[in-house]
SERO-4910 file (N, C-alpha, C, O; in steps of 0.05 Angstrom, whole numbers):
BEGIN
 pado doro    nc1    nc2    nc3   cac1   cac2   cac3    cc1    cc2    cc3    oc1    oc2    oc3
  Unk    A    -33    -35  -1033     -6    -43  -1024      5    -22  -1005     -2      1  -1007
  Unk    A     22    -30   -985     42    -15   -964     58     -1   -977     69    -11   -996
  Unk    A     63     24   -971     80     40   -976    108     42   -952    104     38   -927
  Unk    A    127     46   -960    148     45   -947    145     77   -925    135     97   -935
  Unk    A    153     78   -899    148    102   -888    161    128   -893    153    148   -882
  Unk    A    186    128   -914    198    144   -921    182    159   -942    184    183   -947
  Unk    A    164    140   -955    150    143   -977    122    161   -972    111    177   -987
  Unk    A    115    153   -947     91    166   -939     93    192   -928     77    210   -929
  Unk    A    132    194   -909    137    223   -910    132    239   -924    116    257   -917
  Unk    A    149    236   -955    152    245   -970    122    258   -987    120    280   -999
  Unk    A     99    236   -983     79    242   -993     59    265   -968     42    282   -975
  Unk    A     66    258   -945     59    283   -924     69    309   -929     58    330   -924
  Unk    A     96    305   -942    114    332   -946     99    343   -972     90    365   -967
  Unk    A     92    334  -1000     82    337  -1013     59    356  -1011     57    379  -1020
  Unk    A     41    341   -996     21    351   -988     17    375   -969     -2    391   -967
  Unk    A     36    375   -958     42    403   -942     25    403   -916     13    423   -908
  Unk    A     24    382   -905     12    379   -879     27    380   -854     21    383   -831
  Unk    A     48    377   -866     61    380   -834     67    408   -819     64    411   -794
  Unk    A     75    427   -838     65    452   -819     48    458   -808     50    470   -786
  Unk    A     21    449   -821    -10    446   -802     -7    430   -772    -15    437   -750
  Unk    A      8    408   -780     19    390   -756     22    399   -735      9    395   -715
  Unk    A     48    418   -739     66    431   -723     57    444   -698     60    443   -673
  Unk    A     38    463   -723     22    485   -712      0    484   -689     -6    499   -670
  Unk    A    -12    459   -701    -36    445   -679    -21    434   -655    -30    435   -632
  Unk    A      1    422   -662     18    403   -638     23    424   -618     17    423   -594
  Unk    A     38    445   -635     42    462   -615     22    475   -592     27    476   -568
  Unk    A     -2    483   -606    -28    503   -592    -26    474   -572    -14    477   -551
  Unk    A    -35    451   -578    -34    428   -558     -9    428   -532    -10    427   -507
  Unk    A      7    428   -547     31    418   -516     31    438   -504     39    436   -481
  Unk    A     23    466   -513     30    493   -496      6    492   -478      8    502   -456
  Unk    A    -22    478   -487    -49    483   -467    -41    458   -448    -47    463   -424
  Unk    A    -30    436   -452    -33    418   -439     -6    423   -419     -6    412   -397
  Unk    A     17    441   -428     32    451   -405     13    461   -379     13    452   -356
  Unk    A     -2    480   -391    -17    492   -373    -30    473   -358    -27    471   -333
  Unk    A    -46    460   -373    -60    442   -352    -47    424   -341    -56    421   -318
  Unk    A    -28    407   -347    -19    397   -327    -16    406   -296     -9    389   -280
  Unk    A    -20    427   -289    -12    438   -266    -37    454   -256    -37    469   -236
  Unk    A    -60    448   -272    -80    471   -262    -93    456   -232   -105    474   -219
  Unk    A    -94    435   -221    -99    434   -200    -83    439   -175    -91    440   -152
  Unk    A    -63    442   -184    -41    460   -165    -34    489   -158    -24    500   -138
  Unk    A    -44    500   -190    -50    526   -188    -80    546   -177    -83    568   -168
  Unk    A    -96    521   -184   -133    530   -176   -120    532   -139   -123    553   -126
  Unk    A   -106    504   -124   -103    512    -97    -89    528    -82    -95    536    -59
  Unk    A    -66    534    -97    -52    556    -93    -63    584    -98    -53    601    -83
  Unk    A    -84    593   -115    -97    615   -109   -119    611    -95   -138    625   -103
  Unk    A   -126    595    -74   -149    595    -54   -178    576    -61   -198    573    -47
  Unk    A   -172    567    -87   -196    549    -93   -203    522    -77   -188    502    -76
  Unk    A   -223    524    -67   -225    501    -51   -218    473    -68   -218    473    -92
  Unk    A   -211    445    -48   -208    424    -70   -232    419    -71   -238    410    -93
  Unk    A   -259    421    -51   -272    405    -65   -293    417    -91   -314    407   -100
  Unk    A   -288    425    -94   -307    444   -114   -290    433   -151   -301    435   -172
  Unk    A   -258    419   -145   -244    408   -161   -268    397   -187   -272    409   -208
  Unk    A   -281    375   -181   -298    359   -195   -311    371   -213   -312    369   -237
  Unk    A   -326    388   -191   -350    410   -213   -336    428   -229   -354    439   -241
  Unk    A   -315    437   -236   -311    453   -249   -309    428   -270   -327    423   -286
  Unk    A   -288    413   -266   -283    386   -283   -309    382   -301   -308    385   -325
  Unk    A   -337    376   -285   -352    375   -299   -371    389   -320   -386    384   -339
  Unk    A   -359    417   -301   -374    440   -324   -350    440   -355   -359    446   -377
  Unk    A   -322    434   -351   -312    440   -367   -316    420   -394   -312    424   -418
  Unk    A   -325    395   -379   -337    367   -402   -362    371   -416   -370    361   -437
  Unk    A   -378    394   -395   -413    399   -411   -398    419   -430   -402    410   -452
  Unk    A   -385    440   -432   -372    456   -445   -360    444   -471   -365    450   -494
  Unk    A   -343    426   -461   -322    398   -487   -351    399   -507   -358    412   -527
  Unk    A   -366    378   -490   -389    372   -510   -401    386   -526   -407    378   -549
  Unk    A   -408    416   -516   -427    431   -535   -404    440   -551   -415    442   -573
  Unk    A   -382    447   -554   -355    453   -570   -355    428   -593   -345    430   -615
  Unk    A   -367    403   -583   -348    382   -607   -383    377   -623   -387    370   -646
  Unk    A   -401    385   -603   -427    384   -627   -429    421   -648   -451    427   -655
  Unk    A   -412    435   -652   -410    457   -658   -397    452   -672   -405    466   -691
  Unk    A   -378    440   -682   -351    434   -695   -367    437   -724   -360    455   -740
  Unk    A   -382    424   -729   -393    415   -766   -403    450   -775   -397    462   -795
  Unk    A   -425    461   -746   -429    486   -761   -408    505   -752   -414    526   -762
  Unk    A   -381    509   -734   -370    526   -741   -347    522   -765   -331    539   -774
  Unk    A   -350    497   -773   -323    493   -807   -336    506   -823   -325    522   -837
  Unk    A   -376    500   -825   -382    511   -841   -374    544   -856   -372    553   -879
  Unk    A   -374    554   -830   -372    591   -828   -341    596   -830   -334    616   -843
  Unk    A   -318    579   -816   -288    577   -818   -273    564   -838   -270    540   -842
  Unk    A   -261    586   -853   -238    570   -868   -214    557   -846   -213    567   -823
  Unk    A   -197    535   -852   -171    520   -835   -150    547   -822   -138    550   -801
  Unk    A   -153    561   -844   -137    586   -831   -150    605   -816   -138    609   -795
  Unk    A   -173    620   -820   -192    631   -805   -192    614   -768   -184    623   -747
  Unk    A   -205    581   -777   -201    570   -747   -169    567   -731   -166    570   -707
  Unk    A   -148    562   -749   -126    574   -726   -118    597   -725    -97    600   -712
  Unk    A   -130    623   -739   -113    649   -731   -142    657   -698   -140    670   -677
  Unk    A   -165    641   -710   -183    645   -681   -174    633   -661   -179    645   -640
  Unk    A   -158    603   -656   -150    584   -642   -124    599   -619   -119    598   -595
  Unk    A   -110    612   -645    -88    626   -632    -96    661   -613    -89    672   -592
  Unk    A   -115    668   -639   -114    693   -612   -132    686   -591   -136    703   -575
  Unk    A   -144    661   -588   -161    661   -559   -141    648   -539   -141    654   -515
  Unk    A   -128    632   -548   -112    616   -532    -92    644   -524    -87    649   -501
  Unk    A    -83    659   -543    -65    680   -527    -83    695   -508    -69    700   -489
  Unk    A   -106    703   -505   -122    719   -489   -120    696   -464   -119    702   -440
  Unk    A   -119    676   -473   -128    661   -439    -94    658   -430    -90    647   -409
  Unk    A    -78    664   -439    -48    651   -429    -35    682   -408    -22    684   -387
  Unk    A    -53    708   -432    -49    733   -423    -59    727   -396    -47    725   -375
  Unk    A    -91    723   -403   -101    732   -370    -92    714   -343    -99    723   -321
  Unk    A    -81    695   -346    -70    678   -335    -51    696   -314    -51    695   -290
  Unk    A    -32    715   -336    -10    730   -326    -18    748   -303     -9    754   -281
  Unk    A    -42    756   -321    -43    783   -301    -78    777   -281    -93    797   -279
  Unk    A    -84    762   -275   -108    754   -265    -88    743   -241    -65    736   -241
  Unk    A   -114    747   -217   -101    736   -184   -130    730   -178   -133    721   -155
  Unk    A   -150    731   -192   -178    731   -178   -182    694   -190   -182    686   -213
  Unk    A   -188    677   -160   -194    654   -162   -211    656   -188   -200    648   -208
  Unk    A   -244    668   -192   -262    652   -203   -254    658   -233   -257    643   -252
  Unk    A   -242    685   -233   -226    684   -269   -208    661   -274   -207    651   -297
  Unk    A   -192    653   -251   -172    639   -256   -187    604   -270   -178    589   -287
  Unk    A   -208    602   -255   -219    573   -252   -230    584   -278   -210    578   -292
  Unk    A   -250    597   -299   -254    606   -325   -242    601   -337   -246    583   -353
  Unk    A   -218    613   -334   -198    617   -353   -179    585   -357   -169    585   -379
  Unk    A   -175    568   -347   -160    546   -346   -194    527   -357   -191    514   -377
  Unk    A   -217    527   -348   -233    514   -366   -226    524   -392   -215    505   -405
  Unk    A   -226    542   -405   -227    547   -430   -191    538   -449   -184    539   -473
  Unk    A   -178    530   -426   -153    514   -425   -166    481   -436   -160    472   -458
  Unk    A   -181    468   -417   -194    445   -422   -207    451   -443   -202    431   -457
  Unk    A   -226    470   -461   -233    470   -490   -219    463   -500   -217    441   -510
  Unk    A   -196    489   -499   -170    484   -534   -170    457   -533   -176    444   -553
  Unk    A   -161    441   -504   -145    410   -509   -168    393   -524   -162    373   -537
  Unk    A   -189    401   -521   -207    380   -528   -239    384   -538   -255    365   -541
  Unk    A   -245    417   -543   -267    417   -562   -264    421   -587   -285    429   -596
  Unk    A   -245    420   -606   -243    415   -631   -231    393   -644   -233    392   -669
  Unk    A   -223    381   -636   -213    351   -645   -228    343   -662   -214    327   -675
  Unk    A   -249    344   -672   -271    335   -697   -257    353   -721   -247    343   -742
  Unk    A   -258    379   -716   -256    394   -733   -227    394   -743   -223    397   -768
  Unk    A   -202    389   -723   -181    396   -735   -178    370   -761   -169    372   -784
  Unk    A   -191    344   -747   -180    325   -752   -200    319   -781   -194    299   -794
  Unk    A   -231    340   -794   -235    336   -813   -215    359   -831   -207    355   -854
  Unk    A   -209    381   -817   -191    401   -846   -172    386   -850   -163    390   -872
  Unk    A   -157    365   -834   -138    355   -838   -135    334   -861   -116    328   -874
  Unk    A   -157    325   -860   -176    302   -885   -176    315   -903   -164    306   -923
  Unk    A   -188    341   -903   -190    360   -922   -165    365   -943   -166    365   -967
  Unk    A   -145    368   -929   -121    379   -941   -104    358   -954    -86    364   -970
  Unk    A   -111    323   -943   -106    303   -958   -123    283   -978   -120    259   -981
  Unk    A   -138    297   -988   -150    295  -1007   -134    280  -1041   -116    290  -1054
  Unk    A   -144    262  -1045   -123    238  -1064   -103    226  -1052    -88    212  -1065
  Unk    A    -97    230  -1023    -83    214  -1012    -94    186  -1005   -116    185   -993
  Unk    A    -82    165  -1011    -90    133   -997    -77    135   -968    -95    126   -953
  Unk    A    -64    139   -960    -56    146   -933    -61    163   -915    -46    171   -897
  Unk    A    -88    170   -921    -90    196   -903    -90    180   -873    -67    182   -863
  Unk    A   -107    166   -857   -109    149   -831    -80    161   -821    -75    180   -806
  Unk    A    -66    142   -833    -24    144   -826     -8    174   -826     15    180   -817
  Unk    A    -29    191   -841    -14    214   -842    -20    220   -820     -2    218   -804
  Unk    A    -48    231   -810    -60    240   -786    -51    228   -762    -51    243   -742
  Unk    A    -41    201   -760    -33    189   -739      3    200   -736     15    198   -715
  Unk    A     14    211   -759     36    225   -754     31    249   -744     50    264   -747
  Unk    A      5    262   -728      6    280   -715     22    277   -692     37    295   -684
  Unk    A     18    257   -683     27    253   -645     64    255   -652     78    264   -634
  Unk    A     74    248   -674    106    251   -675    111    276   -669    133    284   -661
  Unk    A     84    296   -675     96    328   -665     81    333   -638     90    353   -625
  Unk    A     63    323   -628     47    333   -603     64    322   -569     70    336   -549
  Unk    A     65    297   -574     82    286   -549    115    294   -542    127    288   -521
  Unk    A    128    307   -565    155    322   -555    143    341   -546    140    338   -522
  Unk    A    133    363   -555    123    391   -550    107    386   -525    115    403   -509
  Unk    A     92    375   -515     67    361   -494     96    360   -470     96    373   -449
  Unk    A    118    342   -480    133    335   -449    153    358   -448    163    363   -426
  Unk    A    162    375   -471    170    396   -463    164    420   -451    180    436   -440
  Unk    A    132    421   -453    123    444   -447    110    432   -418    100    451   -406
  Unk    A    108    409   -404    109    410   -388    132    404   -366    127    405   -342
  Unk    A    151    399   -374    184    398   -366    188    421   -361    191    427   -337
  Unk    A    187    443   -382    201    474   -366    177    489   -352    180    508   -336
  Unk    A    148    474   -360    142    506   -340    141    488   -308    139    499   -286
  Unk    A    142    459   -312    152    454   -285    178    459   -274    183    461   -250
  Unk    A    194    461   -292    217    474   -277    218    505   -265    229    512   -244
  Unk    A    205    518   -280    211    551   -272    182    548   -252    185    567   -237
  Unk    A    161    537   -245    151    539   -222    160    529   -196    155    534   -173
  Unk    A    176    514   -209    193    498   -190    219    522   -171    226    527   -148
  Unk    A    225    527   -193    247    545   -180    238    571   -180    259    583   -175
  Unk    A    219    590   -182    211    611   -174    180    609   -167    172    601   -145
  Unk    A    156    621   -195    129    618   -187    110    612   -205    114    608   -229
  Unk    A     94    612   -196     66    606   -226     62    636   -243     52    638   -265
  Unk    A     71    652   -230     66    675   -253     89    680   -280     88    684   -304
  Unk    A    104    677   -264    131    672   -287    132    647   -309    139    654   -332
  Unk    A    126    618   -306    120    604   -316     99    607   -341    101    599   -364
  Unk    A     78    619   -328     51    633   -345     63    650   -363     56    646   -387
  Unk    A     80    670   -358     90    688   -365    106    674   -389     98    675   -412
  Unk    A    125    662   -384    137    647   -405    132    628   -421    148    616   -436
  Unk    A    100    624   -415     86    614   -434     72    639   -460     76    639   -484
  Unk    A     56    656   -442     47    667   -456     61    679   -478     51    675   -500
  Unk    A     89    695   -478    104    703   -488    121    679   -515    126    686   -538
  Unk    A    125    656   -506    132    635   -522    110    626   -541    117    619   -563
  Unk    A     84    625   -534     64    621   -547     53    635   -569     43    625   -590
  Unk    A     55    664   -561     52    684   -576     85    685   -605     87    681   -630
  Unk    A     99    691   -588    121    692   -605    130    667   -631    139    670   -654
  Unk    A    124    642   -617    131    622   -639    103    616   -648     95    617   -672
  Unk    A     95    612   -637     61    596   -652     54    627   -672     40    621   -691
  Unk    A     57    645   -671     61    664   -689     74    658   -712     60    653   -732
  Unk    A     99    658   -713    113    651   -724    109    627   -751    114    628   -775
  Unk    A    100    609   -737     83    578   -747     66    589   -763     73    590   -786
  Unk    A     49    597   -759     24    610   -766     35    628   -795     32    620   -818
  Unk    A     50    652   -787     59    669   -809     70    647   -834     62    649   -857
  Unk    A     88    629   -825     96    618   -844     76    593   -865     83    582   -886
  Unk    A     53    590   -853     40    576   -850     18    594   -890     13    587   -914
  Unk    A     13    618   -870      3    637   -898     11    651   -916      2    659   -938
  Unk    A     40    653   -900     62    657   -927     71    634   -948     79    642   -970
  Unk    A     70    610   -945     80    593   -958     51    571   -977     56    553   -993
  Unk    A     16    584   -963     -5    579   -983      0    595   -997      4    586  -1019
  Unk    A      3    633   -993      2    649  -1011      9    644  -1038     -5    642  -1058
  Unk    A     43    640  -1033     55    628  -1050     47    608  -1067     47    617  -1091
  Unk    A     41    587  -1066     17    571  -1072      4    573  -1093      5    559  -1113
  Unk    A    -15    596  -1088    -36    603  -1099    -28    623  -1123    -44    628  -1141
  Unk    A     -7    632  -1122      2    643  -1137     11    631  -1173     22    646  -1189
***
């Protein structure tokens, strides 16, 4: 039988998935800020366009060996282990972003932009199974991911198009990296403070 959607909230809330939600939505809208703009940024520091594709394609042979990796890196990763790794790599690439001017770092560093968005998607989306375990709704819960990824997705590409807009790409970066760090921190802290508890 259908459950009413208030009902399935409630049973998401239960379950304590939605801070996981949050957390992933977030690492998502903040990489896909980035990328939205990385072919504007690759030409603005001197990267030729046509060379555009091939990176494109190295970054898909890259996707692939990332989403066939997924089964043996859960094996070796706890859900928390893979986002406290998720978060400090994504801060290392948002850092170097800041302070990098050299084209072929820059073109590296924004592939590994195209990972976060898209070589773990197997994995988030089995711990996520994982953590709804006796749920009949898991499908509907998971599909309440996107209620947190597409605000965060058009926000995070709304302002850093605005502040490139009105000043430059380093500042934008800049106020990513620093927002990224600071709240997805935050997410995260509360995230192991509130299993702790838990377990207690």
């Amino acid at each position: 039988s259908s459950k009413h959607p208030v009902e399935v909230l409630k049973e998401g809330w239960s379950l304590g998935v939605f801070k996981y939600f949050l957390l992933l939505a977030f690492m998502m809208g903040m990489s896909i800020g980035i990328h939205a703009f990385k072919a504007p940024y690759q030409e603005f520091v001197g990267v030729p366009v046509i060379y555009f594709g091939v990176f494109w394609a190295v970054s898909r042979i890259f996707i692939s060996i990332m989403l066939l990796a997924n089964g043996a890196m859960m094996e070796r990763l706890s859900f928390h282990g893979f986002l406290g790794m998720k978060m400090f790599l994504m801060s290392l690439v948002f850092i170097g972003l800041v302070f990098t001017s050299s084209p072929v770092a820059i073109v590296v560093l924004l592939i590994f932009v195209s990972i976060f968005n898209s070589g773990f998607v197997s994995m988030e989306s089995q711990y996520m199974l994982d953590r709804m375990k006796g749920s009949q709704f898991k499908a509907t819960l998971l599909s309440l991911k996107g209620l947190f990824r597409y605000p965060i997705s058009a926000a995070a590409v709304y302002i850093i198009g605005l502040i490139i807009g009105v000043d430059q790409y380093i500042l934008g970066y800049t106020a990513f990296a620093i927002a990224f760090m600071c709240l997805g921190g935050l997410i995260f802290l509360y995230i192991l403070l509130s299993s702790e508890q838990k377990t207690r």
